[in-house]
N, C-alpha and C positions, 0 to 999 in steps of 0.2 A: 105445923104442917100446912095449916091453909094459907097464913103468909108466904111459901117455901112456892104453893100453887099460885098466888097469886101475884107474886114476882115474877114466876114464869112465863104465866099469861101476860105482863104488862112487856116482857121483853118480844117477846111472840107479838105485839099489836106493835109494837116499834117496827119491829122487823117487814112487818107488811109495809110500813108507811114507807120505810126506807126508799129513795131516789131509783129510778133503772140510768143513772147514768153515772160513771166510774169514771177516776179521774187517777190519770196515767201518769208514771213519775215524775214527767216534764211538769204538769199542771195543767195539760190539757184535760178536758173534756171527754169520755165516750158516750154514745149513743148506744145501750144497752137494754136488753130485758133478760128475764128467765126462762124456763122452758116450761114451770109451772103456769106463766104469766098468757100463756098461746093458749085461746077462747076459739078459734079457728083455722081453717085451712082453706084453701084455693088454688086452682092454677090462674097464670098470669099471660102466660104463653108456653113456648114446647120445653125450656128450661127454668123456666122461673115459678118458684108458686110463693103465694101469700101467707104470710102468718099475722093474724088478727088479735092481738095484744088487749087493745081495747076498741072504744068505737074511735079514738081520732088517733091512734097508731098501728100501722101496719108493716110488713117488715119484707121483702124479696127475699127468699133466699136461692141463689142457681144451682142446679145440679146438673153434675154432667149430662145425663140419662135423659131422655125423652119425658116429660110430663105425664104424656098418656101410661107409658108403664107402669106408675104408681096403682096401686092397686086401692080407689078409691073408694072398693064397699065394703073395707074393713079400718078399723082405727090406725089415723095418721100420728105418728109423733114425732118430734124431735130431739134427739140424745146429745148430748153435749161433756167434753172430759171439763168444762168449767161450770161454775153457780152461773154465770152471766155471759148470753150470748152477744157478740159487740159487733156492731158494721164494720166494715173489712172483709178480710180472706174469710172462710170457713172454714179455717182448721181446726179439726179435731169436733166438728159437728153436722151429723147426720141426720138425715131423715127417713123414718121407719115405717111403712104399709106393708098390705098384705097379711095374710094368714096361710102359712107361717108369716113375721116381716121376713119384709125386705129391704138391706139395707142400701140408701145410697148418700154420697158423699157430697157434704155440699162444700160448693168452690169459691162461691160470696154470698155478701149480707149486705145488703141496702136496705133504708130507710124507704117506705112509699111516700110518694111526694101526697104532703095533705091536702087535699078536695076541696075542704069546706070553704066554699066562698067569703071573701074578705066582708069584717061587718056582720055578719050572724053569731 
């Protein structure tokens, strides 16, 4: 029994470690996170808001909708029909506020360009 635990748990600490970027039949590259992986939320401007991954990745995602109608003083999240949300289109990934939510559709996924000045 506790080896049976303890295999589980060692697959479960791989599984964390595991890569956010996935690699598409060709042999490219994606640029990827989870939706467990979102530490944060922001707007960016009246379509774009931020998802804060960690501290040196953050993510745009557009939504059609107006920013402001996000109903920002109840929990925001992100649904996704995949494990792994990728930059590109936003198909088949939303964003949920409000109490009741509310859903709205997002139309892209960009990378935020990284900050941190060259050399620190």
């Amino acid at each position: 029994m506790f080896r049976k635990l303890a295999a589980a748990a060692a697959l479960l600490a791989l599984g964390a470690c595991a890569s956010t970027t996935e690699t598409a039949g060709s042999g490219e590259t994606r640029d990827c996170f989870r939706t467990l992986d979102v530490r944060g939320y922001g707007v960016v401007d009246e379509s774009r808001i931020r998802a804060r991954v960690s501290t040196t990745r953050e993510y745009y995602l557009t939504i059609a909708q107006n920013t402001r109608d996000l109903d920002w003083n109840h929990a925001i999240s992100i649904r996704s029909n995949t494990s792994f949300i990728c930059v590109g289109n936003g198909l088949g990934v939303q964003v949920l506020g409000g109490d009741p939510p509310i859903t709205y559709q997002v139309t892209r996924i960009e990378r935020a360009p990284d900050e941190t000045p060259p050399g620190s």
